[in-house]
MMTF fields as JSON, N, C-alpha, C and O atoms, coordinates in Angstrom:
{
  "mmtfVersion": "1.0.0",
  "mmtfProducer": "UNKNOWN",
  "numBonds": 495,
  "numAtoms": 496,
  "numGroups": 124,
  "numChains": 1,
  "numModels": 1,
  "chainsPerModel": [1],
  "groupsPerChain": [124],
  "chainIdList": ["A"],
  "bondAtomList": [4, 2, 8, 6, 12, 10, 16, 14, 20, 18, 24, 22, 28, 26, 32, 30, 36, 34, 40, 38, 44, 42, 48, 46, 52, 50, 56, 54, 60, 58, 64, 62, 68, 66, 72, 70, 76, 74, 80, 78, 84, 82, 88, 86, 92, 90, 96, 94, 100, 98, 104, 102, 108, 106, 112, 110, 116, 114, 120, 118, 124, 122, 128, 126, 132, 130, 136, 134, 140, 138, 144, 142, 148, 146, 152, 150, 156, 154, 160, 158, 164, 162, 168, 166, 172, 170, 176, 174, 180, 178, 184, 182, 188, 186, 192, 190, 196, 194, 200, 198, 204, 202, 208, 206, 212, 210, 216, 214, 220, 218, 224, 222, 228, 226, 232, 230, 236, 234, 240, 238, 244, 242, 248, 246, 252, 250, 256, 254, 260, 258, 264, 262, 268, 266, 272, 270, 276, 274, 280, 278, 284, 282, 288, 286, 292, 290, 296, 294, 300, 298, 304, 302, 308, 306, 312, 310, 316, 314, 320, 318, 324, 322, 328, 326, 332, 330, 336, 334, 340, 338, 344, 342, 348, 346, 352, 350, 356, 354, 360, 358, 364, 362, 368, 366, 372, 370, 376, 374, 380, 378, 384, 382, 388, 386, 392, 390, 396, 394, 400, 398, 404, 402, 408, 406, 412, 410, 416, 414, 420, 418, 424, 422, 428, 426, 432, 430, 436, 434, 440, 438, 444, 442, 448, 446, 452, 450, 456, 454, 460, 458, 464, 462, 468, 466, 472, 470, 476, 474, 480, 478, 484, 482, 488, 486, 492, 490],
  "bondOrderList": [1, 1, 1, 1, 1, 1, 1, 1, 1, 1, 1, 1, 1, 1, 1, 1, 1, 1, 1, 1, 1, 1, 1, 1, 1, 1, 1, 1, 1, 1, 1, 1, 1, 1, 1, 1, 1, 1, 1, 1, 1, 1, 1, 1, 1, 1, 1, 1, 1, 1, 1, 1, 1, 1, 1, 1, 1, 1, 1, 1, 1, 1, 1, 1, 1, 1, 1, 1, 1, 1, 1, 1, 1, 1, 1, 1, 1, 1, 1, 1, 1, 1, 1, 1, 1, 1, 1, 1, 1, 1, 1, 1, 1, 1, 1, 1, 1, 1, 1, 1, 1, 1, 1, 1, 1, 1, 1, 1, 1, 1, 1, 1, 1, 1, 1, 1, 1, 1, 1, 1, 1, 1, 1],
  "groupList": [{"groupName": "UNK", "atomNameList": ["N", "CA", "C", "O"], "elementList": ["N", "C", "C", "O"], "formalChargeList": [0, 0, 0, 0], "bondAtomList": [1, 0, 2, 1, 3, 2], "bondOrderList": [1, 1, 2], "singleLetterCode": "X", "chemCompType": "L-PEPTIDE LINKING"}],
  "groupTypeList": [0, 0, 0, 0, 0, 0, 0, 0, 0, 0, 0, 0, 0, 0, 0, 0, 0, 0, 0, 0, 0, 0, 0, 0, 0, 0, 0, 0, 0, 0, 0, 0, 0, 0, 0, 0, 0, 0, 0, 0, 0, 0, 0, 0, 0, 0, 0, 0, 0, 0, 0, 0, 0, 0, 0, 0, 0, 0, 0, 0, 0, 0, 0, 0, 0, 0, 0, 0, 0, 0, 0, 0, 0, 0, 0, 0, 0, 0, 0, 0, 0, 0, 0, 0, 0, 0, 0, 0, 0, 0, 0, 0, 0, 0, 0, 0, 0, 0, 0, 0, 0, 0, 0, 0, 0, 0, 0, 0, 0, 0, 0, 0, 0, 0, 0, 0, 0, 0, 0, 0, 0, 0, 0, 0],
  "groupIdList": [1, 2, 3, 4, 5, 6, 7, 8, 9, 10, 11, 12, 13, 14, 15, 16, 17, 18, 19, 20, 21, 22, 23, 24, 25, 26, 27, 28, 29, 30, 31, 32, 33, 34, 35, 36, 37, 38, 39, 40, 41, 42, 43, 44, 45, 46, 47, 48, 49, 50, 51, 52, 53, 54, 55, 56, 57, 58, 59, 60, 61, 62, 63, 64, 65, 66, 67, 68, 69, 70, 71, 72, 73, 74, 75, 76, 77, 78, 79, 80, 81, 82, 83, 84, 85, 86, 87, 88, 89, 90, 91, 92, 93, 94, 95, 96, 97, 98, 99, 100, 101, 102, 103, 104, 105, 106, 107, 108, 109, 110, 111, 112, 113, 114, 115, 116, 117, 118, 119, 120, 121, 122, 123, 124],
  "secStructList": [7, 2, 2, 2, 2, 2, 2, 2, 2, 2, 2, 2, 6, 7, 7, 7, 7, 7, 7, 7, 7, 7, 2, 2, 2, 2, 2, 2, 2, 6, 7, 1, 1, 1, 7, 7, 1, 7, 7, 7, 7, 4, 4, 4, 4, 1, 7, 6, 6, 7, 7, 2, 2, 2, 2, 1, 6, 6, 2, 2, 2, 2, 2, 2, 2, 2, 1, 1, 1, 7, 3, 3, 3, 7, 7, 2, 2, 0, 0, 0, 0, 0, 4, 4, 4, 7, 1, 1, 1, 3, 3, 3, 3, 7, 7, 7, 6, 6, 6, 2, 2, 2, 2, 2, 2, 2, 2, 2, 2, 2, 2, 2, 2, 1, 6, 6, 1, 3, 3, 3, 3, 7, 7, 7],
  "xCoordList": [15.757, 14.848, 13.395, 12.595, 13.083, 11.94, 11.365, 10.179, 12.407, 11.895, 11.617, 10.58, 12.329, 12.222, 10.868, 10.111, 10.568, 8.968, 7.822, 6.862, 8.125, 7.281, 6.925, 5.834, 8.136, 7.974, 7.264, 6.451, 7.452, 6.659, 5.355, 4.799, 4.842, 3.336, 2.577, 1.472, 3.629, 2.758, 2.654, 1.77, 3.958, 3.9, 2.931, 2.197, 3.103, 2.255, 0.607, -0.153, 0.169, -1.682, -1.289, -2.236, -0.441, -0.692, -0.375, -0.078, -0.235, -0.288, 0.142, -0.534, 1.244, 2.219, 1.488, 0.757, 1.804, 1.364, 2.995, 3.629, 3.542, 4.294, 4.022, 2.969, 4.852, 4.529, 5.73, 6.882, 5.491, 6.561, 6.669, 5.81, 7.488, 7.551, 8.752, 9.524, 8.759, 10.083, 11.219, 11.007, 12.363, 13.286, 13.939, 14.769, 12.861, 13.138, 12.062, 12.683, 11.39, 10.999, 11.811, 12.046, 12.294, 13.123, 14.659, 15.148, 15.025, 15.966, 15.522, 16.217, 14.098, 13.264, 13.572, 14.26, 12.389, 12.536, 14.363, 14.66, 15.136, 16.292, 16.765, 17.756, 15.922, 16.564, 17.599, 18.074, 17.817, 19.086, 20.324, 20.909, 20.698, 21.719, 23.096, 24.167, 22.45, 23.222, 22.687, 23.565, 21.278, 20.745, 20.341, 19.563, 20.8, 20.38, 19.612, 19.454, 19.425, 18.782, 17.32, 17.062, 16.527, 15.07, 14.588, 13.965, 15.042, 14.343, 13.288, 13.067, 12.167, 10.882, 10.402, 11.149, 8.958, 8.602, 8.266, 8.086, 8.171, 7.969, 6.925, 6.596, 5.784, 4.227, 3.655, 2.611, 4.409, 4.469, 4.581, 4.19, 5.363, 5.487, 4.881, 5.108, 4.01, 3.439, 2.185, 1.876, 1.179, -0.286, -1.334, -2.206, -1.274, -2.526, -3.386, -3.702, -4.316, -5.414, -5.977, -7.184, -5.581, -5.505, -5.995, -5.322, -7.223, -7.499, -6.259, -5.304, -6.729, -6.05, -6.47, -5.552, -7.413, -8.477, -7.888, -7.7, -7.416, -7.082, -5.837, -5.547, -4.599, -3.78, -3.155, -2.202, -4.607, -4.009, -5.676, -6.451, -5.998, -7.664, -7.609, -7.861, -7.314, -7.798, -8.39, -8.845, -8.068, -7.743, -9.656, -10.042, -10.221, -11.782, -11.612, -11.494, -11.389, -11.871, -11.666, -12.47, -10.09, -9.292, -10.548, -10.95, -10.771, -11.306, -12.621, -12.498, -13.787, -14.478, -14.307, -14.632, -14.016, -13.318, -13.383, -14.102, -12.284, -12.268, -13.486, -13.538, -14.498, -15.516, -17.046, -17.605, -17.483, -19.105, -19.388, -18.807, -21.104, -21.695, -21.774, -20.959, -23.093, -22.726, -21.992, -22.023, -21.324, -20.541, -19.911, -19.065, -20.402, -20.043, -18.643, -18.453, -17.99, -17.428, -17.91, -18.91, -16.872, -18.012, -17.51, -16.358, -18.875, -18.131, -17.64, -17.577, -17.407, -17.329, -18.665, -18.904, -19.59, -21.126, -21.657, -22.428, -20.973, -21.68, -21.053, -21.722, -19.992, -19.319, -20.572, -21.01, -20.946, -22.063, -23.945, -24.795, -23.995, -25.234, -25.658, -26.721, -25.274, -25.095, -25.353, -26.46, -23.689, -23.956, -25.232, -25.897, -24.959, -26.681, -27.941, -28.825, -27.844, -29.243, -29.108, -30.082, -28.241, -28.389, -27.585, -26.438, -28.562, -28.456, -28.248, -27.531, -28.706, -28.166, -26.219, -25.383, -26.047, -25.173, -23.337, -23.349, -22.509, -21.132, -20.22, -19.993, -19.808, -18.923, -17.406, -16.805, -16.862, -15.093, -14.924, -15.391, -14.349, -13.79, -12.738, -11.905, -12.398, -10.74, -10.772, -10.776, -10.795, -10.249, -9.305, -8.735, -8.643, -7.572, -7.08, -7.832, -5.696, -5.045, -5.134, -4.954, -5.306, -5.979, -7.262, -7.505, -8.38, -9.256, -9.669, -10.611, -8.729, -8.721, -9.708, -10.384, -9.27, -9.61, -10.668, -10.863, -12.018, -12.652, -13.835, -14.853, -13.506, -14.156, -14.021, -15.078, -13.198, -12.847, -14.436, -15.183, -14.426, -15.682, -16.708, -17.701, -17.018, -18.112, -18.138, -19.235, -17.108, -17.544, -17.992, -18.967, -17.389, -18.003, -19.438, -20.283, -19.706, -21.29, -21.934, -22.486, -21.827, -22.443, -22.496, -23.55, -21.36, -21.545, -22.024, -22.265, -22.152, -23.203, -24.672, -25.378, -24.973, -26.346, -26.279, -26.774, -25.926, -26.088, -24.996, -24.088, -25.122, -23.765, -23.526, -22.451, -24.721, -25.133, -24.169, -24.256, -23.723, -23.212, -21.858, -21.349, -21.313, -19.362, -18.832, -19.537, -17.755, -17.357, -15.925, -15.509, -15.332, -13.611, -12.846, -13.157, -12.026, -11.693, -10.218, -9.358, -9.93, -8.042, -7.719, -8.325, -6.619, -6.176, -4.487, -3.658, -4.306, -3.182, -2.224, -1.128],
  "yCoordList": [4.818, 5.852, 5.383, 6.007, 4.376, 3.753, 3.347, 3.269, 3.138, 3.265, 4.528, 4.652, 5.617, 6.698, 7.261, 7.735, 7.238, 7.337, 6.731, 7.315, 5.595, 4.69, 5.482, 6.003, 5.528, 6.6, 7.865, 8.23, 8.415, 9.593, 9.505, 10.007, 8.665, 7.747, 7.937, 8.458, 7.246, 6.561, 8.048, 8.383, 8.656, 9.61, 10.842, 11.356, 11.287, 12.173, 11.934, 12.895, 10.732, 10.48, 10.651, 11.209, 10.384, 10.709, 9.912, 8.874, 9.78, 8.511, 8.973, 9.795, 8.618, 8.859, 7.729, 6.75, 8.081, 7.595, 7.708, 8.575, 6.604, 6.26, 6.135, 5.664, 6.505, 6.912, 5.937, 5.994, 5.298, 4.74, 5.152, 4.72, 5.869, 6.111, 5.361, 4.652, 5.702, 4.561, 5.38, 6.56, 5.034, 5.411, 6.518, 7.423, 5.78, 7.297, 7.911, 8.971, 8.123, 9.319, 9.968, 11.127, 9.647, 10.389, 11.184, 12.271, 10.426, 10.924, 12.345, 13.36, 12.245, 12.922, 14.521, 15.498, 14.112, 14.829, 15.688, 16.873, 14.444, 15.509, 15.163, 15.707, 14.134, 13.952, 12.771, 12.348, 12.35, 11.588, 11.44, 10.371, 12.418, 12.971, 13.266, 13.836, 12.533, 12.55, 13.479, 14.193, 13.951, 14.44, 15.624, 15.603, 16.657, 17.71, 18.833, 20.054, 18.304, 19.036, 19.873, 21.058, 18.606, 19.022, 20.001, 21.058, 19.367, 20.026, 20.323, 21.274, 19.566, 19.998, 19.62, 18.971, 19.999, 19.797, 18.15, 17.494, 17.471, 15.846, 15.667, 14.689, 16.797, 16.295, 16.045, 15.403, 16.612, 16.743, 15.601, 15.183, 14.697, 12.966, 11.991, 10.793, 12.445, 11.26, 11.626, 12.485, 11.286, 11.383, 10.701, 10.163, 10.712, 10.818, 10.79, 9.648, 11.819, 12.133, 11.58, 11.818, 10.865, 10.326, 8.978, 8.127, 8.71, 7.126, 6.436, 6.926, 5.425, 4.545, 5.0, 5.398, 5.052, 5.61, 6.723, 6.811, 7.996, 9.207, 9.388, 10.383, 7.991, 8.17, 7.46, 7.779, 5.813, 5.159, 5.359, 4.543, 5.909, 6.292, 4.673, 3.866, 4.156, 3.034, 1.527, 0.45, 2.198, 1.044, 0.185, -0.943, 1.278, 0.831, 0.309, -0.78, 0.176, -0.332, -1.756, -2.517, -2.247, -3.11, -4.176, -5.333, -3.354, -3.975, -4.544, -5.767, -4.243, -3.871, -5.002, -6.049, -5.101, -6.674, -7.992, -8.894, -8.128, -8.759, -9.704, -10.901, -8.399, -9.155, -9.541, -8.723, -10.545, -10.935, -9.93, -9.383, -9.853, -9.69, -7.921, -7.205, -7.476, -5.845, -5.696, -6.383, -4.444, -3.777, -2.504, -2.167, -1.816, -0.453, 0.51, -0.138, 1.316, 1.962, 2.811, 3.521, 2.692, 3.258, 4.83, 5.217, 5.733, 7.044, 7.524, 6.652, 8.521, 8.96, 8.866, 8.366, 9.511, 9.501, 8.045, 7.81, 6.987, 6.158, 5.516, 4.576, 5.751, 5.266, 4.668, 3.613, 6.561, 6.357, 5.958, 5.459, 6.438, 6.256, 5.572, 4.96, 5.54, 4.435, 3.075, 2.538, 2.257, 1.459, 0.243, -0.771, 1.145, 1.083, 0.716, -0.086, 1.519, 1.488, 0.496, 0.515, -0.288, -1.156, -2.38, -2.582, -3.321, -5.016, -5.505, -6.467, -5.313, -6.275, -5.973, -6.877, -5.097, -4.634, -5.408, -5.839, -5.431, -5.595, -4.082, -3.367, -3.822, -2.569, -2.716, -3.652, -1.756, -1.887, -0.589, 0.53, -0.875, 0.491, 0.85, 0.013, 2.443, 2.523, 4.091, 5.229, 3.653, 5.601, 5.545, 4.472, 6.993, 7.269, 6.964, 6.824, 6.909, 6.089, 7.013, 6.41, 7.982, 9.088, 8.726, 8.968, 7.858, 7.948, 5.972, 5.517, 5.297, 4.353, 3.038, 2.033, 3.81, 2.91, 3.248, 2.417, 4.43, 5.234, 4.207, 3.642, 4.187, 3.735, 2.037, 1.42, 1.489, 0.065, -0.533, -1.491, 0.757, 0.497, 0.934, 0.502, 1.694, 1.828, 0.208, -0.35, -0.42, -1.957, -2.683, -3.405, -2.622, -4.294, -3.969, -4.86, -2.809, -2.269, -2.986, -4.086, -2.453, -2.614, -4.053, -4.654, -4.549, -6.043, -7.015, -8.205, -6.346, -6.989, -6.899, -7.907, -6.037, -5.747, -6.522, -7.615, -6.475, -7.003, -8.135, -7.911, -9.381, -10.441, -11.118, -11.679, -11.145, -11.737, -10.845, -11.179, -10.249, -8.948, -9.12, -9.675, -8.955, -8.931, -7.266, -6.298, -7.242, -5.707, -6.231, -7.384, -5.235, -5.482, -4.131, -2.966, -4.455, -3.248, -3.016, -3.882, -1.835, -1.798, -0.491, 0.418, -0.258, 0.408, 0.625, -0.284, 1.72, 2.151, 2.3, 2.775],
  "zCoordList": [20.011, 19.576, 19.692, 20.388, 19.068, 19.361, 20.885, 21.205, 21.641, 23.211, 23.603, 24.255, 23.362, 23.636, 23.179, 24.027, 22.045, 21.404, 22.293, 22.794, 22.347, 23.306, 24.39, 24.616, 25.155, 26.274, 26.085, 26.934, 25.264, 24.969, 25.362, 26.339, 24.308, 24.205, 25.353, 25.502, 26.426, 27.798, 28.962, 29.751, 28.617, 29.637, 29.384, 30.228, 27.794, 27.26, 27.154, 27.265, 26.955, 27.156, 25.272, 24.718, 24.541, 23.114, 22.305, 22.895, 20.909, 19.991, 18.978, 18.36, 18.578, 17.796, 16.261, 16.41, 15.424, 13.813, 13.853, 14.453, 13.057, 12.424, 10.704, 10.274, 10.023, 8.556, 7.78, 8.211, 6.947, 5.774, 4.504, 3.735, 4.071, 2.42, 1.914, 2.56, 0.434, -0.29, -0.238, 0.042, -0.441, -0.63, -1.655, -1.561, -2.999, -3.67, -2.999, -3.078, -2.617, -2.198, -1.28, -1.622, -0.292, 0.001, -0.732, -0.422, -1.523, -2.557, -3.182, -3.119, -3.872, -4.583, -3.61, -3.907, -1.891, -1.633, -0.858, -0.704, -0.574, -0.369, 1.106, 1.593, 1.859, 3.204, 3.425, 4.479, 2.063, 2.336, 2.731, 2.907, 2.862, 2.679, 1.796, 2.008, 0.647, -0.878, -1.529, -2.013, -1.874, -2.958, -2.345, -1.392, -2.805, -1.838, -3.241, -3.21, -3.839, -5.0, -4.531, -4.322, -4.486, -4.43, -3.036, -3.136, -1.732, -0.46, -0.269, 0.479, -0.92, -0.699, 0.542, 1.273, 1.017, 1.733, 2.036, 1.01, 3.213, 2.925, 2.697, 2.026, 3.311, 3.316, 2.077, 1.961, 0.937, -0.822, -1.202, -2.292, 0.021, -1.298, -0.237, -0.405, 1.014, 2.058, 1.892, 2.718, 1.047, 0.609, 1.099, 0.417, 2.086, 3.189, 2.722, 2.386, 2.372, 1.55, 0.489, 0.482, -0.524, -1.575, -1.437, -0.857, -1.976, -2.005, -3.226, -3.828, -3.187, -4.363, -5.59, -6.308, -5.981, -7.146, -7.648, -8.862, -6.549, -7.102, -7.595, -8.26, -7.175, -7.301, -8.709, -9.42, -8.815, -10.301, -10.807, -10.308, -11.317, -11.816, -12.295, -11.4, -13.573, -14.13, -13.246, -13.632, -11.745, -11.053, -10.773, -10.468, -11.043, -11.174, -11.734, -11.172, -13.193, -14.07, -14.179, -14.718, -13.426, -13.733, -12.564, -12.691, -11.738, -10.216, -10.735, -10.667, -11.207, -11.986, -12.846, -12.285, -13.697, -14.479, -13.868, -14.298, -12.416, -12.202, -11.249, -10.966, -10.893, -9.636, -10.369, -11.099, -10.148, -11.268, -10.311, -9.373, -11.2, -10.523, -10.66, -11.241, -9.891, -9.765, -8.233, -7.212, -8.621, -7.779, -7.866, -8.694, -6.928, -7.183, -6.303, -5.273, -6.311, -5.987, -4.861, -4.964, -3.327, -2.449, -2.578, -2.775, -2.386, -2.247, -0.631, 0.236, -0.404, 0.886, 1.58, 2.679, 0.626, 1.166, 1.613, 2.544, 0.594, 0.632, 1.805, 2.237, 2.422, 3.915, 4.776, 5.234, 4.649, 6.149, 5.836, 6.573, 4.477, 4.459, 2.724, 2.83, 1.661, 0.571, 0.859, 0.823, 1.301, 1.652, 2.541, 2.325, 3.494, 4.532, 3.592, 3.891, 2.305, 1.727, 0.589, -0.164, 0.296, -0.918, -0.794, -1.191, -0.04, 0.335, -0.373, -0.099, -2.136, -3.54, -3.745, -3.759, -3.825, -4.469, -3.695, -2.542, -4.214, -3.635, -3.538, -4.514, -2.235, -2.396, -2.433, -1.906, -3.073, -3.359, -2.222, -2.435, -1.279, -0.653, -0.994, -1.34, -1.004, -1.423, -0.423, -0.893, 1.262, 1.339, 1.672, 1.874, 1.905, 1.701, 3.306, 4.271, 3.299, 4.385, 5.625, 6.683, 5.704, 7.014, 7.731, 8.913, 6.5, 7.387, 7.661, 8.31, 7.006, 6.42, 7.878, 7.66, 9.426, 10.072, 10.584, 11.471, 10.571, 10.634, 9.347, 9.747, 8.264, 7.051, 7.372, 7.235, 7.655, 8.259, 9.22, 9.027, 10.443, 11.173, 10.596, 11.182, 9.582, 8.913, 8.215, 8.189, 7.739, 6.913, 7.704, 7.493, 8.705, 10.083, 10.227, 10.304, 10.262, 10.917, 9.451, 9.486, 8.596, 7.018, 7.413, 7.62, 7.503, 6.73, 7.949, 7.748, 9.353, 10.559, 9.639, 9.613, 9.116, 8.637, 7.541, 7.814, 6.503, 5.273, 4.967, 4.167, 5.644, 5.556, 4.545, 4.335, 3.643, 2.634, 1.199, 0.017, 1.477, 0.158, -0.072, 0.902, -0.671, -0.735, -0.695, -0.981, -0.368, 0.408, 0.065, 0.181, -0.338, -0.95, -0.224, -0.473, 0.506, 1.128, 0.373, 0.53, -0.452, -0.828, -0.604, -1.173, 0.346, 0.924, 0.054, 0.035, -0.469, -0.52, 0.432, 0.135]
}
């Protein structure tokens, strides 16, 4: 199956995302083929969208604790243009796993400019 995908890939010009969820989740949702309860949709338990932050809120806080020093939480805004503007500061990135390698090259650029700063990247 996985060759066959492959193939797809090369012949189509296209790029397949491969996705991992847990096991109960699949139970949850119903494609196991034991639990036929729920049947929801899958896109309902594979959360893309969702930084880390949105999914355990406290997780600032805990993060936050552990780093001296100031350091702030990057926003979306601050991806492209925040960061850029504040050389003192340390950033925690957390986006969500859709845009995760998109926000990745926003850090290398940042931290070409400002090498001197600490940048924490956590990815759900």
């Amino acid at each position: 199956m996985v060759l066959e995908l492959r193939k797809l890939e090369m012949e189509g010009a296209l790029k397949i995302h491969y996705v991992w969820f847990s096991g109960k989740r699949i139970i949850w949702q119903g494609t196991d083929g034991l639990s036929r309860v729920a049947g929801d949709k899958c896109l309902k338990y594979i959360q893309l969208n969702e930084t880390a932050l949105e999914r355990e809120p406290e997780l600032e806080a805990t993060l936050l604790s552990w780093l001296p020093g100031e350091w702030r939480v990057a926003t979306k805004e601050d991806w492209f243009h925040g960061a850029f503007n504040a050389p003192d500061v340390g950033w925690i990135w957390m986006p969500p796993q859709d845009l995760a390698r998109a926000v990745l090259e926003q850090l290398c650029e940042i931290k070409d400019k400002h090498f001197c700063r600490g940048h924490n990247f956590v990815k759900n």
